[in-house]
Backbone as CSV, one residue per row, in Angstrom:
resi,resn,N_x,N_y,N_z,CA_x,CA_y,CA_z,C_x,C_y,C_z
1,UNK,10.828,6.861,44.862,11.410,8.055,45.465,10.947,9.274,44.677
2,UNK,10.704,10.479,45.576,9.803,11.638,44.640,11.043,12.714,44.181
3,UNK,10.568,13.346,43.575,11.624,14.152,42.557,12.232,15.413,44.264
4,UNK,11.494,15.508,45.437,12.085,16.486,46.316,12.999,15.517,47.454
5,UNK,12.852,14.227,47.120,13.887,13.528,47.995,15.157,13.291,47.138
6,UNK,15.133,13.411,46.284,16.298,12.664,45.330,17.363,13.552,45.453
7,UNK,18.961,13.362,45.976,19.813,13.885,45.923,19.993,14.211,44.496
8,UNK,20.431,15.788,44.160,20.864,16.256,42.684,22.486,16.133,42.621
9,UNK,22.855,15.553,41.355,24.245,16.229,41.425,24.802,17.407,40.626
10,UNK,23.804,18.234,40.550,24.388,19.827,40.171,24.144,20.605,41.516
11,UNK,25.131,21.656,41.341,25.185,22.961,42.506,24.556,24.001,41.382
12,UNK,24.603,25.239,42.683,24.286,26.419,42.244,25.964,26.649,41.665
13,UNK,26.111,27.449,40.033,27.578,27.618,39.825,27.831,27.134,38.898
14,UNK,27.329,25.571,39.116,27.969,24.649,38.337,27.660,25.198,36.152
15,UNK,28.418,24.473,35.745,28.934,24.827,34.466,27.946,23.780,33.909
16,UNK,26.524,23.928,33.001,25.937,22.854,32.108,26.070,22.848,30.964
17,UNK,25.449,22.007,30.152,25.563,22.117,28.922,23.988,21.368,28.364
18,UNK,23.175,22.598,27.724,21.652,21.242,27.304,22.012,20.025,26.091
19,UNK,21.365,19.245,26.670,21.281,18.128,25.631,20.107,18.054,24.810
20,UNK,18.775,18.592,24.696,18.053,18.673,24.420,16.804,19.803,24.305
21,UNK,15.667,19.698,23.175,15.192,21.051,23.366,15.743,21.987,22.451
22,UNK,14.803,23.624,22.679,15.162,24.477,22.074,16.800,25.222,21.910
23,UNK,17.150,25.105,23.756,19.057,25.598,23.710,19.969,24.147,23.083
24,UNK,19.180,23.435,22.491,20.436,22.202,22.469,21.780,22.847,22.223
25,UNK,23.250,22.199,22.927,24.265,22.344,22.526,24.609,23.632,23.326
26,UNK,24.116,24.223,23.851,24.566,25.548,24.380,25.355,24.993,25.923
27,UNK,25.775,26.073,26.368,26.009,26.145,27.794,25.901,26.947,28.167
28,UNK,25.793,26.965,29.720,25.827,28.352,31.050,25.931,27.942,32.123
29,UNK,25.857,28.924,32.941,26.016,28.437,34.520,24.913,28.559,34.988
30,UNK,24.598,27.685,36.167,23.131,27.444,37.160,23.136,28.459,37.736
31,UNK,21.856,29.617,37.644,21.375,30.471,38.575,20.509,29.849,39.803
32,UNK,19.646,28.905,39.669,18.865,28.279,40.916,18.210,27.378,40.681
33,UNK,18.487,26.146,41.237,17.872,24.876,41.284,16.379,24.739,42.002
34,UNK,15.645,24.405,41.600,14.617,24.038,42.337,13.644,22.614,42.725
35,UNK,14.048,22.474,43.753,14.201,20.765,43.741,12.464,20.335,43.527
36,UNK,11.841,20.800,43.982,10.047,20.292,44.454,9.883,19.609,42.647
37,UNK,10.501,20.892,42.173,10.274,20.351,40.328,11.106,19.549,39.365
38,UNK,12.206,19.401,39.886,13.433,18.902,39.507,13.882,19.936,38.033
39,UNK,13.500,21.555,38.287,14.194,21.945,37.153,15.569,22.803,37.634
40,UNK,15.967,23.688,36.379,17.165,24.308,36.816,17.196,25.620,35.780
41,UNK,17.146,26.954,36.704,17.723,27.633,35.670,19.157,28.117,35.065
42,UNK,18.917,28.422,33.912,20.638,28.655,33.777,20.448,29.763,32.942
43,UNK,22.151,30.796,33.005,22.023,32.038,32.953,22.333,32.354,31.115
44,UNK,21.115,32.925,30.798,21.105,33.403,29.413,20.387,32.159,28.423
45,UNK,19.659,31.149,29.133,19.050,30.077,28.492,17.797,30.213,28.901
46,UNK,16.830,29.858,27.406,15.595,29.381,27.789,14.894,31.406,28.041
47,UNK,15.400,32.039,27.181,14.647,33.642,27.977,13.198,33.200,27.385
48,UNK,12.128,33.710,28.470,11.179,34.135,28.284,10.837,35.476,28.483
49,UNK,9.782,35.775,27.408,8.575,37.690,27.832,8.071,37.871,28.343
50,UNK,7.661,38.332,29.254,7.181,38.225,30.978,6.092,39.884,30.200
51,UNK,4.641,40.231,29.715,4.218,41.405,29.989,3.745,41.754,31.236
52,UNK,4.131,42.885,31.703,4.245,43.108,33.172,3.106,44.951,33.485
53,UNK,2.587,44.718,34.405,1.877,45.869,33.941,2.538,47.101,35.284
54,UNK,1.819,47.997,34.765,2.826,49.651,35.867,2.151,49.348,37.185
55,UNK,2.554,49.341,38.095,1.660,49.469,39.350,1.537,50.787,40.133
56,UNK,1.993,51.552,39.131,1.990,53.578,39.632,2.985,54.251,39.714
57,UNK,3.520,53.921,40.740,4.499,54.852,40.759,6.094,54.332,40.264
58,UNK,5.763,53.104,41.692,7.103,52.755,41.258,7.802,52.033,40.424
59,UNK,7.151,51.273,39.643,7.567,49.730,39.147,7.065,50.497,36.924
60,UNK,7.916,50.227,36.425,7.343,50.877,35.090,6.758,49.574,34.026
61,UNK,5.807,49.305,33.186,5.032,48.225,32.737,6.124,48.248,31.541
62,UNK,5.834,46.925,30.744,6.520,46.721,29.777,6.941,45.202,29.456
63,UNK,7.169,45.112,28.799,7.843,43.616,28.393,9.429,43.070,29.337
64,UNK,9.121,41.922,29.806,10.700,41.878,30.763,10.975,40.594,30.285
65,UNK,12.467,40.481,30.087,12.824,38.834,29.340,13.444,38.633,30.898
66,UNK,13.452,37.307,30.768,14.035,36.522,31.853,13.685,34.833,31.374
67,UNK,15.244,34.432,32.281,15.188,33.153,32.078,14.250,32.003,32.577
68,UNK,13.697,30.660,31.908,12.977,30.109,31.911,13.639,29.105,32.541
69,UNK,12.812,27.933,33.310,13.364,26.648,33.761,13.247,25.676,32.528
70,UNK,14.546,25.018,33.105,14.962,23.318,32.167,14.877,22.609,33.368
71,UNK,14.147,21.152,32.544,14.387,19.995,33.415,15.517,19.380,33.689
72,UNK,15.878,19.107,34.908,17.170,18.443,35.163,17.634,17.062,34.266
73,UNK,16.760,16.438,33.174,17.353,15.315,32.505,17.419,16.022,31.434
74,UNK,17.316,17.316,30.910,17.830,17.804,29.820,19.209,18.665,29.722
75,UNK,20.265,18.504,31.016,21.261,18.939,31.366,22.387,18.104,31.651
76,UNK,23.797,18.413,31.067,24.507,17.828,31.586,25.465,18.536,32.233
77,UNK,26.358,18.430,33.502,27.105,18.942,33.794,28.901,18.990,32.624
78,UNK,29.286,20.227,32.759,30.227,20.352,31.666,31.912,19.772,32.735
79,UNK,32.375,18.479,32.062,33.540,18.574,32.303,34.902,19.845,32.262
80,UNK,35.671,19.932,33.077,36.732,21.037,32.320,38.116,19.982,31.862
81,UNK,38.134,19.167,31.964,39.368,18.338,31.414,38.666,18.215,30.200
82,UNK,37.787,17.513,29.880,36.735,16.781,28.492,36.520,18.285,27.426
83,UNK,35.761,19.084,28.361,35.227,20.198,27.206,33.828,20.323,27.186
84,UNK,33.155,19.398,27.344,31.945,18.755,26.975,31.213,18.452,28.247
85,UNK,29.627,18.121,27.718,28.944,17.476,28.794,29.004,16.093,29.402
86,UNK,28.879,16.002,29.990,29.235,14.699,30.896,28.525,13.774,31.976
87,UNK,28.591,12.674,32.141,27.596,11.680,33.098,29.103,11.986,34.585
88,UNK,28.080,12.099,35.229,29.116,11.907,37.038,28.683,10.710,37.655
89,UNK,29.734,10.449,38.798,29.247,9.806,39.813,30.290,10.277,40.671
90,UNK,29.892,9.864,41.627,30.708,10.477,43.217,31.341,9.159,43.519
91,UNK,32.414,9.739,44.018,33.488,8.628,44.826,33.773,8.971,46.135
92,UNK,34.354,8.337,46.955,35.049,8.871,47.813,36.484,8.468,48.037
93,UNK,36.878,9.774,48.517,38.668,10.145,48.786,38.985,9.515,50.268
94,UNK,39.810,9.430,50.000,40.767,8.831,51.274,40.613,9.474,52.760
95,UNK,40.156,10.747,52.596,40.232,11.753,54.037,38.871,11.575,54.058
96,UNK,37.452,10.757,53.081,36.824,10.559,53.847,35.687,11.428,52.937
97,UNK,35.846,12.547,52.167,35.576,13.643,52.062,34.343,12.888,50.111
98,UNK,33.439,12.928,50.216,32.540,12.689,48.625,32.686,13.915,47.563
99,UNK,33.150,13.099,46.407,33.488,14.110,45.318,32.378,13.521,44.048
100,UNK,32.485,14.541,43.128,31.863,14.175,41.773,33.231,13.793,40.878
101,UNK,32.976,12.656,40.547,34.134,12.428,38.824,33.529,12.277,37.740
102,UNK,34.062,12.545,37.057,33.431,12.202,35.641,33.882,11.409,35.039
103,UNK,32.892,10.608,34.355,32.411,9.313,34.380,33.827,8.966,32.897
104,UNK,34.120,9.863,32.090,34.416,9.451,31.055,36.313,9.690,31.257
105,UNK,36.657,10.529,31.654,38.021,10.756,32.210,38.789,10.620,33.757
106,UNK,37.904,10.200,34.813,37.580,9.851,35.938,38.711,11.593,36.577
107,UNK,38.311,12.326,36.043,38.717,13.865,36.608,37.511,14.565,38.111
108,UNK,38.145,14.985,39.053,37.514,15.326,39.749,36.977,16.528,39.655
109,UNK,35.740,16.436,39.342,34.753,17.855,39.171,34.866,18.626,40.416
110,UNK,34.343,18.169,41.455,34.571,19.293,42.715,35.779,19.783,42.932
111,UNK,35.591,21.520,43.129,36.872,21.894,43.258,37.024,22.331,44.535
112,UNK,38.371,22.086,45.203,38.298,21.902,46.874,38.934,23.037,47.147
């Protein structure tokens, strides 16, 4: 199965935490997933220096930081019962309806 068929279980929103790499230990929230690559950015992680040049009038040249992509196996989603990062799996509820729990306190991550 290729990395653009594979169901993800992070949203846009969601709360991570890296496990690995330069942010180890940090957290933030997902600005935009991008599936074709299986990465993810997240907000205030990973900045890169973008030199950018003037194009005249409107746009002014200069150095621009912005955030860089992480691979999705260097992320974990952050429990809020736990504190911490965490392994999921999805269950399903009685009305039918698929949730994420976490794996270590069986707390329901999706909030309805």
């Amino acid at each position: 199965m290729s990395v653009a068929q594979k169901k993800f279980s992070l949203k846009k929103d969601d709360i991570v935490q890296v496990i690995s790499g330069k942010e180890k230990g940090k957290k933030g929230k997902i600005l935009a997933l991008f599936s074709e690559s299986g990465r993810v950015t997240i907000e205030k992680l990973n900045m890169l220096k973008r030199h950018t040049k003037s194009d005249g009038k409107s746009r002014q040249g200069g150095i621009v930081e912005k955030e860089g992509s992480i691979h999705l196996s260097n992320v974990l989603l952050v429990c809020d019962k736990c504190g911490k990062g965490v392994r999921i799996k999805r269950k399903k509820l009685e009305d039918g309806k698929r949730v994420r729990v976490c794996k270590t306190c069986e707390e329901v991550i999706d909030r309805v």
